[in-house]
C-alpha positions as CSV (number, residue, x, y, z in Angstrom):
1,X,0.0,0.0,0.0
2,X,1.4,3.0,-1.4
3,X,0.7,6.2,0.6
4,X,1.0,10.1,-0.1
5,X,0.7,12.4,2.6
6,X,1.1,16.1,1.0
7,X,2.0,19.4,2.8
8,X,0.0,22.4,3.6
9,X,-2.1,23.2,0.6
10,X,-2.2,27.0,-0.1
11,X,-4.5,29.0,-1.2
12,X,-6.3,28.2,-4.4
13,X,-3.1,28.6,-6.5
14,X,-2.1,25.5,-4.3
15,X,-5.8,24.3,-5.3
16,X,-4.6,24.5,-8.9
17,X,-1.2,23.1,-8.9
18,X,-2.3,20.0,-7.0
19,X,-5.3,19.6,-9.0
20,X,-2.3,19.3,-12.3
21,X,0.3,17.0,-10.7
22,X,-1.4,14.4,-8.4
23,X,-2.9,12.8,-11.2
24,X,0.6,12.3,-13.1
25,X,2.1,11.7,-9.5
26,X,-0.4,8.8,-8.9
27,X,0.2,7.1,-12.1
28,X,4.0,7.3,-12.1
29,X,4.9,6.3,-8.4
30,X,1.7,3.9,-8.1
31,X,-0.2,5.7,-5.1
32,X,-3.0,3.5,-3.8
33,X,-4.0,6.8,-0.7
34,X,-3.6,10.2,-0.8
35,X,-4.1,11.9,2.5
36,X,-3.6,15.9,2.2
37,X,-3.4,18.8,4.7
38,X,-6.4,21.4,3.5
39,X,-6.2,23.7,6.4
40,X,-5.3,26.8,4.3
41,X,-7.0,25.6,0.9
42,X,-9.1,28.9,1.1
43,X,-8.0,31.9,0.5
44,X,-6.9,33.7,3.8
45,X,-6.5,30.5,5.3
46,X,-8.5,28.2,6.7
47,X,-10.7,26.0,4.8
48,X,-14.0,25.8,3.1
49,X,-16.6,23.7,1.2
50,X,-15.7,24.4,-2.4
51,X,-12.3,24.3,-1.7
52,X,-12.7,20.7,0.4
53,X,-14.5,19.4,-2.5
54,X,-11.9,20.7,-4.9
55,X,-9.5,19.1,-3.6
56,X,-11.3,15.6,-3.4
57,X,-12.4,16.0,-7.3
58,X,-8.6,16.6,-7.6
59,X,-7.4,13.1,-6.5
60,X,-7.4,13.7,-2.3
61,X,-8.7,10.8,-0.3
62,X,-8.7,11.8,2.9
63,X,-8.2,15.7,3.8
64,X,-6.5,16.8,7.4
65,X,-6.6,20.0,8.9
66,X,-4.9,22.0,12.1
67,X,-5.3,25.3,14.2
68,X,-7.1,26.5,11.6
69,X,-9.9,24.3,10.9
70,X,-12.5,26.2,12.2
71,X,-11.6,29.6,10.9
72,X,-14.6,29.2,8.8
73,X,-18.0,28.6,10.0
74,X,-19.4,27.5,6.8
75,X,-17.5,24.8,6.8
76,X,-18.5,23.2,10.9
77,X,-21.7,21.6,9.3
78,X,-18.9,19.9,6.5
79,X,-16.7,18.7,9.3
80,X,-19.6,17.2,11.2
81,X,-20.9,15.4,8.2
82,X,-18.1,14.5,5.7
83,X,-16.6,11.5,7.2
84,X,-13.2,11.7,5.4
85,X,-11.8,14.9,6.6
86,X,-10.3,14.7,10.0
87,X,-9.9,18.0,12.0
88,X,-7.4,17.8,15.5
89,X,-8.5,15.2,18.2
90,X,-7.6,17.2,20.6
91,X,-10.6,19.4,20.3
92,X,-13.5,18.3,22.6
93,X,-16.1,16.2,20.8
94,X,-18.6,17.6,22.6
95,X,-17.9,21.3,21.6
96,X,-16.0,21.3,18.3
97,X,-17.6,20.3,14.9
98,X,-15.9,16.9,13.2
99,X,-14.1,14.2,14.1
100,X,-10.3,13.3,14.8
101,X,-10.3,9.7,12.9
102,X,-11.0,8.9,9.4
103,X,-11.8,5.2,8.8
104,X,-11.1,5.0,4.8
105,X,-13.2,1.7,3.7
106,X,-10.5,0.4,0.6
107,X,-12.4,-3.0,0.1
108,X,-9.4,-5.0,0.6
109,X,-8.8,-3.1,4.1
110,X,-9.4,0.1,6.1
111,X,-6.7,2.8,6.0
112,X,-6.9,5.1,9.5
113,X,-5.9,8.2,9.8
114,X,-6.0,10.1,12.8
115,X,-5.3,14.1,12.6
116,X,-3.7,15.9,15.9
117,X,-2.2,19.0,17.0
118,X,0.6,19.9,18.9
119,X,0.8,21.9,22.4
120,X,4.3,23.7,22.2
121,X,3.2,27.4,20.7
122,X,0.4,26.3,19.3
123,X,-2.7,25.8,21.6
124,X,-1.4,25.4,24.8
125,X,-4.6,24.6,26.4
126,X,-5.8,21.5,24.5
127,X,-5.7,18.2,25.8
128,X,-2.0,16.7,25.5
129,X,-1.1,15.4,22.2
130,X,0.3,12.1,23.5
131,X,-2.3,11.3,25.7
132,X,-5.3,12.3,23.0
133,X,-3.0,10.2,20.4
134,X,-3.6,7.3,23.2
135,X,-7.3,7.8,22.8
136,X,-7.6,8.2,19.2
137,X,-6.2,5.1,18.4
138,X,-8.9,3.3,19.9
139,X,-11.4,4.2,17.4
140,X,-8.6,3.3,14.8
141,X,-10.7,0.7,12.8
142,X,-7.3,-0.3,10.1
143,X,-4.4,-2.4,10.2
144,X,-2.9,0.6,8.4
145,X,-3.0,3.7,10.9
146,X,-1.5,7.1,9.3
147,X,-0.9,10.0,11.9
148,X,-0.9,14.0,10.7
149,X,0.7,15.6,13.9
150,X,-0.2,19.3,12.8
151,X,3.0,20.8,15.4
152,X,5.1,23.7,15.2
153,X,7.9,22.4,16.8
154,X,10.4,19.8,15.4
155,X,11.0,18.0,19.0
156,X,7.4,17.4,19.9
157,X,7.1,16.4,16.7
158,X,10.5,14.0,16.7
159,X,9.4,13.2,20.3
160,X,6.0,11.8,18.9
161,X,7.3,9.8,15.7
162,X,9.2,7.8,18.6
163,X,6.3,7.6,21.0
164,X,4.1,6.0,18.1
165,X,6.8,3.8,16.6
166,X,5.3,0.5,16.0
167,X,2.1,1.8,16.6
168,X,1.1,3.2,13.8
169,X,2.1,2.9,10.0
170,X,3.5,6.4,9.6
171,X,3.4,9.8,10.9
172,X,4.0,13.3,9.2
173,X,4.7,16.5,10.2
174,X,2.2,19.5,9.0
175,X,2.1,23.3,9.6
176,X,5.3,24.8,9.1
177,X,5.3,24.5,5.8
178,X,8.6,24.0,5.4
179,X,9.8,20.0,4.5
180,X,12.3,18.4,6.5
181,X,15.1,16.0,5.6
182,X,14.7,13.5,7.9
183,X,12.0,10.6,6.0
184,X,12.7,7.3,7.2
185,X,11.6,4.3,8.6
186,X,12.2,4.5,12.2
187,X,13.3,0.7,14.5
188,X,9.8,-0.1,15.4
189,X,8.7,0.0,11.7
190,X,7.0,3.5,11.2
191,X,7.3,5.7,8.5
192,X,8.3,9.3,9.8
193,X,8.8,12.7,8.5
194,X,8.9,15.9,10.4
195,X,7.3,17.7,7.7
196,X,6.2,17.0,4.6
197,X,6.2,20.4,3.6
198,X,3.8,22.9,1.6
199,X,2.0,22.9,-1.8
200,X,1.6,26.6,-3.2
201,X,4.2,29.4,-4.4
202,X,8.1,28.5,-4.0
203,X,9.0,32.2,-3.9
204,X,7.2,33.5,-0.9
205,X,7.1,33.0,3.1
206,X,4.7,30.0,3.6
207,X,2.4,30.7,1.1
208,X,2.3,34.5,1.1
209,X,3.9,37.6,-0.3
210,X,7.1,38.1,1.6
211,X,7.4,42.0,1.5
212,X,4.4,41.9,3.6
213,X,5.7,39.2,6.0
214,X,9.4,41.2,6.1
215,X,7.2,44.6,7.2
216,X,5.1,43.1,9.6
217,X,8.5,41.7,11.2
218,X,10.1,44.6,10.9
219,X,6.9,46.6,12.3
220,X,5.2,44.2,14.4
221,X,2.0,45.7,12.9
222,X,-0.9,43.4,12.1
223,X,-1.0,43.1,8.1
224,X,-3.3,41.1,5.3
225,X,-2.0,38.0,4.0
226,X,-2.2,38.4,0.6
227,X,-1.0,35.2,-1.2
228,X,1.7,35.5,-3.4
229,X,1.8,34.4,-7.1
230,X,4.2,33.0,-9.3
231,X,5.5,29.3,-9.7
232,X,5.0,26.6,-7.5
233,X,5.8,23.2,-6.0
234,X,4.0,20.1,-4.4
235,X,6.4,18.6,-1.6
236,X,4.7,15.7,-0.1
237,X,5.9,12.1,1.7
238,X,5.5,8.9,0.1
239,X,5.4,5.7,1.9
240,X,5.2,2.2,1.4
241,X,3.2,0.1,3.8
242,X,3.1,-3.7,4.6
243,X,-0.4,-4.7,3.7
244,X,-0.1,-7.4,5.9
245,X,1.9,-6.2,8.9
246,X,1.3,-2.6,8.8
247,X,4.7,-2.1,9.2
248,X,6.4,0.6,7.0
249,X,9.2,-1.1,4.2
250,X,10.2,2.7,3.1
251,X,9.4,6.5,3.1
252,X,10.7,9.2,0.8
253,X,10.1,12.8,0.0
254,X,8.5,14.5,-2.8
255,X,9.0,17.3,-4.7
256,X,6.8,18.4,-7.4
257,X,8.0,21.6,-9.4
């Protein structure tokens, strides 16, 4: 079972560039899953119904979000209803729209993949990540089990990968946009990456124009985020499970120009 996770989706220029490379991508590496981060598919981030069901006309199985899954209330009567986009278990299910756990029905077997967020300068007060990770996996219903840890930083995120190691299948990194060097299959036999990057425009600072992001550095001033324009690239992780074991036999990254 070949598996794509991809990056942060952008924008709908990200929208567009997926929407012309996964189908190639699919064909030529033989991807049987792809799982895709959609929490800034809109325009001024976040996420909402047109661009959700763009990206699942585009190719996307399964769509995973982050701290920005409810920034749009259009989309909470989406997220309670579409049953293969997974927004952070560590929301409270008795509060927050969706679910944490996608249970992807293949025929043959049931992929899971579970979506969670990390504490360390993101939201502090949501439930621990390795003790809602201990909780989600009970209503994992695969032998394949596919973790997005939406996290800002690389140790929780490194700390995590080694927490769930022969656990799950694989786990990759989302939200900083920015794709590490570091797939591989760690001792246990999971797939790991600490992230898998960002699909939108190469030239700019995560997804948006970078004279605006270097003035509100330099000004600390509160500024639009206009997205920026120009060419762009698809990073993603690929890995290849074990049908039988579950156990990960490789993982790469992508990179989609």
């Amino acid at each position: 079972m070949r598996i794509l996770c991809i990056g942060d989706v952008v924008g709908s220029v990200g929208c567009r560039f997926l929407r012309a490379k996964l189908p190639a991508l699919k064909r030529v590496k033989g991807i049987d899953v792809v799982i895709c981060n959609g929490e800034n598919s809109a325009d001024g981030n976040g996420i909402t119904p047109s661009s959700a069901q763009f990206l699942f006309d585009s190719g996307v199985d399964v769509i995973t979000l982050g701290n920005h899954a409810f920034r749009r209330r259009e989309m909470y009567e989406v997220l309670d209803e579409n049953p293969f986009i997974a927004r952070p278990a560590n929301f409270p299910d008795n509060a927050a729209p969706g679910h944490g756990v996608v249970n992807l029905d293949m025929g043959r077997r049931v992929i899971s993949v579970v979506n969670l967020m990390g504490n360390m300068y993101l939201e502090s007060g949501l439930d621990c990540a390795f003790d809602v990770i201990d909780r989600a996996l009970q209503q994992a219903q695969g032998s394949i089990v596919v973790v997005d840890f939406h996290a800002e930083a690389t140790s929780e995120k490194r700390a995590m990968g080694y927490y769930l190691d022969g656990k799950v299948s694989a786990v990759f990194g989302t939200h900083t946009h920015v794709q590490t060097s570091d797939a591989q299959v760690l001792p246990g036999g999971t797939g790991y990456i600490t992230d898998a990057g960002m699909t939108g425009v190469t030239h700019s600072v995560l997804g948006v124009k970078t004279d605006i992001i270097i003035q509100k550095f330099k000004t600390k001033l509160p500024a639009r985020f206009d997205l920026a324009d120009g060419d762009c690239r698809l990073e993603a992780a690929l890995f290849d499970i074990d049908d039988g074991s579950g156990k990960c036999k490789s993982a790469e990254s992508l990179r989609v120009e």
